[in-house]
C-alpha positions, -999 to +999 in steps of 0.1 A: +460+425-117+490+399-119+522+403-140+525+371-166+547+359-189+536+359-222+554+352-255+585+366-269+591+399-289+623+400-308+634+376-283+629+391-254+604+385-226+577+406-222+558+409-188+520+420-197+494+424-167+463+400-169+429+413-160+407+385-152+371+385-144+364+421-147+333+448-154+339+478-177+314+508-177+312+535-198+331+554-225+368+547-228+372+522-198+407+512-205+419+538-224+457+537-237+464+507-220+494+484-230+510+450-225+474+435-207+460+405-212+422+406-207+402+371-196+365+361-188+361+398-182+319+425-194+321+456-213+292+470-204+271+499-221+299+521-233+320+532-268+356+530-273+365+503-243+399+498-254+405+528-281+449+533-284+455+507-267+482+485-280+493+449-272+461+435-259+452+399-261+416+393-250+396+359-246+361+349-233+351+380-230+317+400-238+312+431-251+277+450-254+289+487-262+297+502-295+332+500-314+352+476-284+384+487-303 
């Protein structure tokens, strides 16, 4: 992972982490996360990839379990 700038939040700066090109396996993967930005990255078999998580944004990505958030 590598810290990124990424938009403003009451006009501050906010650092969020990218994952890029990554494989996610089973129930709750990434569980609680904040502040990521997730890129060209498989959810695999699994439910709940992302459940609490807050401040995501996610792009080219595929997802083949049940409810990805």
């Amino acid at each position: 992972m590598e810290l990124k700038k990424s938009g403003t939040e009451r006009g501050l700066y906010m650092m969020m982490n990218l994952i890029e090109k990554g494989t996610f396996e089973g129930e709750r993967p990434l569980f609680k996360i904040a502040n990521v930005q997730i890129k060209h990255s498989e959810f695999l078999v699994g439910e709940s990839a992302v459940k609490e998580s807050r401040n995501l944004k996610v792009s080219d990505c595929s997802f083949s379990g049940k409810y990805p958030f």
